[in-house]
C-alpha positions in Angstrom: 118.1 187.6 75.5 119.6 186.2 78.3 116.2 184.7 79.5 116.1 182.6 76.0 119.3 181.5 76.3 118.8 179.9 79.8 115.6 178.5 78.6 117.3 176.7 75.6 120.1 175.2 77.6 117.5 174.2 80.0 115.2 172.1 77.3 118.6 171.2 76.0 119.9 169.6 79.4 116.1 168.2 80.0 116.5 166.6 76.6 119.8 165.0 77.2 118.5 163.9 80.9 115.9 161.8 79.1 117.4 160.1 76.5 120.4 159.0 79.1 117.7 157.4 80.9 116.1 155.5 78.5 119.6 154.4 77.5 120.0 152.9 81.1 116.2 151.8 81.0 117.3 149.6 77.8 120.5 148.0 79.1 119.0 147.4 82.3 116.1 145.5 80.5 118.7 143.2 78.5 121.1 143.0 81.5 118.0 141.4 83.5 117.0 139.6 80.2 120.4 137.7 80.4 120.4 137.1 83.3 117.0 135.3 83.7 118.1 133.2 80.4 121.8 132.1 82.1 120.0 131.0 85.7 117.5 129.1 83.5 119.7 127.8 81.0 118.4 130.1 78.3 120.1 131.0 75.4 119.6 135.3 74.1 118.2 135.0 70.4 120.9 133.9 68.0 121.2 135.6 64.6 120.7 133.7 61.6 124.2 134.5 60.6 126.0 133.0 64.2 123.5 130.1 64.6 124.9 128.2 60.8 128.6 129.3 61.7 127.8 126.6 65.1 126.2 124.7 63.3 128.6 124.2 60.8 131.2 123.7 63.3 129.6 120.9 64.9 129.4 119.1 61.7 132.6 119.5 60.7 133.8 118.5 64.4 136.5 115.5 64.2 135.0 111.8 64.7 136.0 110.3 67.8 138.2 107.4 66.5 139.9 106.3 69.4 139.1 107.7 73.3 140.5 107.4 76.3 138.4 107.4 78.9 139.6 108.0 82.9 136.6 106.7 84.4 138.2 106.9 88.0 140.8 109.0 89.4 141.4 106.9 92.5 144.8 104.9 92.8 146.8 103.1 94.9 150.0 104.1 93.6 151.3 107.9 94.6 153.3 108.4 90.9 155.3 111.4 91.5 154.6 112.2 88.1 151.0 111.7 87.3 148.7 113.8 85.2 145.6 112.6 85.8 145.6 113.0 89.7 142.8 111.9 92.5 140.6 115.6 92.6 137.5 113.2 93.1 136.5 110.3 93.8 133.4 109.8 91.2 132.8 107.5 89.1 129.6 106.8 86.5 126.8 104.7 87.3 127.5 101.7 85.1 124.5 102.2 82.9 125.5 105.5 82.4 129.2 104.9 81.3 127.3 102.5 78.9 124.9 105.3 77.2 127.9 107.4 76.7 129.6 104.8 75.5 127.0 103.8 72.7 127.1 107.5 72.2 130.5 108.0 71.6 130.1 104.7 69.1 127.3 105.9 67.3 129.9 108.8 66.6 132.3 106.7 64.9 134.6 105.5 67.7 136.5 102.2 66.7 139.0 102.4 70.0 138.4 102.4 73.3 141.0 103.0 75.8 140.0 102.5 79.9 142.0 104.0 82.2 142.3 106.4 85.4 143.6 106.2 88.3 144.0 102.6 88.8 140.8 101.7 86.4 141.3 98.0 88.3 140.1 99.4 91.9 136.9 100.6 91.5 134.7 97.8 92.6 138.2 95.2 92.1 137.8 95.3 88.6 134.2 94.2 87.8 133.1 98.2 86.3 135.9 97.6 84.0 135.4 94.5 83.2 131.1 95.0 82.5 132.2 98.2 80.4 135.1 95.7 78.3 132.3 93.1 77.5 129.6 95.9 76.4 132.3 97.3 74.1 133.4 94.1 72.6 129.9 92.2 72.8 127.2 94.8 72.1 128.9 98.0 70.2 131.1 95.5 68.3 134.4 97.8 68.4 137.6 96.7 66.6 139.5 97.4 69.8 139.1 97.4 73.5 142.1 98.4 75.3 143.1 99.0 79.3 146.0 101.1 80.6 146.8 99.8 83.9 149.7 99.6 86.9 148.9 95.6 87.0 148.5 95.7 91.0 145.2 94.7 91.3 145.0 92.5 88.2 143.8 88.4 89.1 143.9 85.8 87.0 140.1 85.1 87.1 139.8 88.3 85.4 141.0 87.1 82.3 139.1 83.8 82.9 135.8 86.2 83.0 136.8 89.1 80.9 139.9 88.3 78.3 137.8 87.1 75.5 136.7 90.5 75.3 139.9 92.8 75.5 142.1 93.3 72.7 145.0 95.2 74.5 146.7 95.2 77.9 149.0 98.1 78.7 151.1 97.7 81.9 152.8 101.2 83.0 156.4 100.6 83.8 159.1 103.2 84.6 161.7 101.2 85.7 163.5 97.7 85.9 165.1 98.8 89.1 162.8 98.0 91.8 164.4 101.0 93.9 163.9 103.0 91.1 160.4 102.3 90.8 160.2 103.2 94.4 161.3 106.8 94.3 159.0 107.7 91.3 156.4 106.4 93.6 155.1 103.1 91.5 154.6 100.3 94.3 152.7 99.5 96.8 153.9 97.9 100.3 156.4 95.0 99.7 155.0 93.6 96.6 157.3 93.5 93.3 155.7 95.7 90.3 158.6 93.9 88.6 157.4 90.3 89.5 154.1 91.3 88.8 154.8 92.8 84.9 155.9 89.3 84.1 153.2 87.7 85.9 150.8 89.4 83.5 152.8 89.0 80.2 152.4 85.3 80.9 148.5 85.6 81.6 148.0 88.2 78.6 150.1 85.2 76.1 148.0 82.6 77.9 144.3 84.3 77.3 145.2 86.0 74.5 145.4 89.7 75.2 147.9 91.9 73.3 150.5 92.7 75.9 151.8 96.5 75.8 154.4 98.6 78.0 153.6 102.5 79.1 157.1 103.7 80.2 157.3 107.6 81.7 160.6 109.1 80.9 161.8 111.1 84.0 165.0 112.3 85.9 165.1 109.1 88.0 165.2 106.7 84.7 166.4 108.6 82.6 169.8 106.6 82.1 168.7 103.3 82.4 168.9 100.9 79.4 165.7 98.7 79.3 166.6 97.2 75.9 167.1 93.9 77.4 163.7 93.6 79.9 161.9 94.7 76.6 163.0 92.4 74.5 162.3 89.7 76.7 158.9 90.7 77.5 158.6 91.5 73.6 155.2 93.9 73.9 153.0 94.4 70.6 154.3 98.0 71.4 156.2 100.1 74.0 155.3 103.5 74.3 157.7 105.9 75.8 156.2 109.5 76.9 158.4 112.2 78.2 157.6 113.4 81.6 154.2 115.9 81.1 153.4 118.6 83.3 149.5 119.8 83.2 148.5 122.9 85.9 146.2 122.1 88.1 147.0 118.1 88.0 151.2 117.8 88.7 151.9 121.3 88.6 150.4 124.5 90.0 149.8 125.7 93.3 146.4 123.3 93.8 148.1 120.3 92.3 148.0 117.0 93.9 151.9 116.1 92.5 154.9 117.9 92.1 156.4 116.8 88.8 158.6 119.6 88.3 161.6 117.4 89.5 160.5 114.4 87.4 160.9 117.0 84.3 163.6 115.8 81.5 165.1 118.3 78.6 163.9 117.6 74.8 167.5 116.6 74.6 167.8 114.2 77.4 164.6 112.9 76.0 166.3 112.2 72.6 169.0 110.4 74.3 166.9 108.2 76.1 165.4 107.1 72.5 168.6 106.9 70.6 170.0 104.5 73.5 166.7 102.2 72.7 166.9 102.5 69.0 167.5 98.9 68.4 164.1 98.3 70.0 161.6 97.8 67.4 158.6 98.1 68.9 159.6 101.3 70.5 156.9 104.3 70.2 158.4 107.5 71.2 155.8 110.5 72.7 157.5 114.0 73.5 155.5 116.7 74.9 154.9 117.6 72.1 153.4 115.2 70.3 151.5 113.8 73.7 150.0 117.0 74.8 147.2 117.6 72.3 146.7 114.4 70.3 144.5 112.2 72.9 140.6 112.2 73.2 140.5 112.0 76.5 137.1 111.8 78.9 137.1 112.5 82.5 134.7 110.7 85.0 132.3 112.6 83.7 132.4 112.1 80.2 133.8 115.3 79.5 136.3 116.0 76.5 139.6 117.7 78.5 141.4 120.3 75.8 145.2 120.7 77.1 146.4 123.4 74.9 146.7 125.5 77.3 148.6 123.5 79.8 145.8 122.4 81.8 143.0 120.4 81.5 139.8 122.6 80.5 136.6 120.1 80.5 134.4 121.0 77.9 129.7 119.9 79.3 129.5 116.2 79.3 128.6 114.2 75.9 125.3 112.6 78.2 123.9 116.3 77.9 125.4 117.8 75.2 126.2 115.0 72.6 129.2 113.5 71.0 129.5 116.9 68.0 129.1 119.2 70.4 131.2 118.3 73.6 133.8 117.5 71.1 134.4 121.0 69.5 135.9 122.1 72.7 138.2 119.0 72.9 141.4 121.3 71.4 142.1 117.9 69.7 145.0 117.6 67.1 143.7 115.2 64.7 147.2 115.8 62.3 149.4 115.6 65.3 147.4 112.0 66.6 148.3 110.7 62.9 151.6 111.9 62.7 152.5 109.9 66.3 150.8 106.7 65.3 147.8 106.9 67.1 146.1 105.2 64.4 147.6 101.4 64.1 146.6 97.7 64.0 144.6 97.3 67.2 142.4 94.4 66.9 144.0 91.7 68.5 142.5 89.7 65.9 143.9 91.7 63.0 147.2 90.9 64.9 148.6 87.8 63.9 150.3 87.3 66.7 151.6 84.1 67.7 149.8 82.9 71.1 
């Protein structure tokens, strides 16, 4: 009796031996399966089921209507504030820059933004001003547009290149030349003061929609700009509140430290209500700022934010426009409800020259 029992829990244990082994034998198999397909860039066997829930989010994906695209990072201002910081020096090959940008139009963009870094360094303007001319020339968009700190701008740039932008944004924090200088937005002895009204006259002279960027900060915070603005009367003056992203002006392997610049929602408001006489005022909190841009890196990746960082999602020259674009985190309600969509063909203007 005792003999039979030993026996059974004998086959019993044999039996449980070999079916734990084939259970490791079979998740060792897939394990190495996986593996092989991630090293070679190959994708496991989708069920019919996940493959038309991608698929259906790709074609429902939002159509890139305006973009902003930081083809540099380099500058040669040190903005104590900046979100967009100098991790790498690389830019695109011009040709490139140009397939992604006929990708991005072929997508539905109508707006173009350029911008970096200083996007008026690399190569002293000439990148920029081949990408401006394809935009306007070749993809026909409505609106070409450049977000820059006007240092390195030159006259014979417009004389080349102004035909074909629509919009010029100067960034200006400040009407206090000290002012200017703590945030960090100068370089050497020259003016950025002198230079902002330098441009305004060029940009009324060849025709370029003049704009102001102003970031709202602790050092600015209670100046009144109402009469500079009015004087330099941009087609619009947009006024951010002081951003902080991790990993660009905030975080332990951050370039800036912003937290300093940092002002309250309400200090924020205050700022606004002071310039509420200015007409062509366009307010940006954090929160409507922080999710609402398409923005491309160097790269020509889509950056989602909604985490507080910036998490780059494969670059549309491998992936495509849909697909690079579902990882964006963009708020197409939230780019609406701040105005992102406006008159912004200079020729659609009517703007007295």
């Amino acid at each position: 009796m005792l003999f039979s029992s030993m026996a059974s829990l004998k086959s019993q244990l044999q039996l449980f031996i070999s079916t734990l082994c084939c259970i490791i034998t079979s998740l060792f198999s897939k394990m190495c399966y996986w593996k092989a397909g991630a090293c070679k860039g190959i994708q496991a066997p989708v069920s019919t089921h996940d493959r038309e829930l991608d698929e259906g989010k790709i074609q429902n994906t939002t159509t890139p209507t305006s973009v902003n695209y930081h083809f540099t990072r380099k500058c040669n201002y040190k903005c104590g504030f900046c979100f967009h910081t100098a991790i790498t020096s690389f830019v695109l090959p011009l040709e490139e820059a140009k397939r992604g940008l006929k990708l991005l139009k072929e997508s539905g963009m109508e707006k173009i933004n350029f911008s970096g870094g200083e996007p008026f360094l690399h190569d002293k303007g000439e990148f920029l001003g081949k990408l401006v001319q394809y935009c306007k020339l070749d993809l026909q968009l409505p609106s070409v547009s450049i977000v820059s700190n006007g240092s390195m701008i030159k006259e014979k740039w417009f004389l080349k290149y102004g035909d074909y932008l629509d919009i010029l944004a100067i960034s200006c924090d400040s009407f206090d030349e000290a002012t200017n200088r703590l945030i960090g937005r100068v370089q050497g002895r020259k003016s950025h003061i002198d230079n902002l009204y330098m441009i305004r006259k060029w940009c009324q002279q060849y025709k370029v929609a003049f704009k102001i960027n102003s970031v709202i900060n602790t050092f600015n915070i209670d100046e009144d700009m109402t009469e500079h603005i009015r004087d330099l009367n941009p087609v619009r003056w947009k006024v951010f509140q002081c951003l902080l992203i991790d990993g660009e002006n905030a975080g332990e392997t951050a370039l800036r430290e912003a937290e300093r610049f940092v002002v309250s929602d309400q200090q924020f408001q205050e700022f606004l209500d002071r310039h509420s006489s200015t007409s062509c005022l366009v307010p940006e909190s954090n929160e409507k700022m922080r999710n609402s841009y398409l923005i491309l890196d160097e790269y020509m990746r889509f950056l989602d934010c909604r985490e507080g960082r910036k998490d780059p999602s494969k670059s549309i020259l491998d992936v495509g426009v849909k697909e690079a674009i579902c990882f964006s985190g963009f708020d197409e309600k939230m780019f609406l409800k701040r105005g992102g969509k406006y008159v912004w063909s200079k020729a659609d203007m009517k703007l007295d020259w």
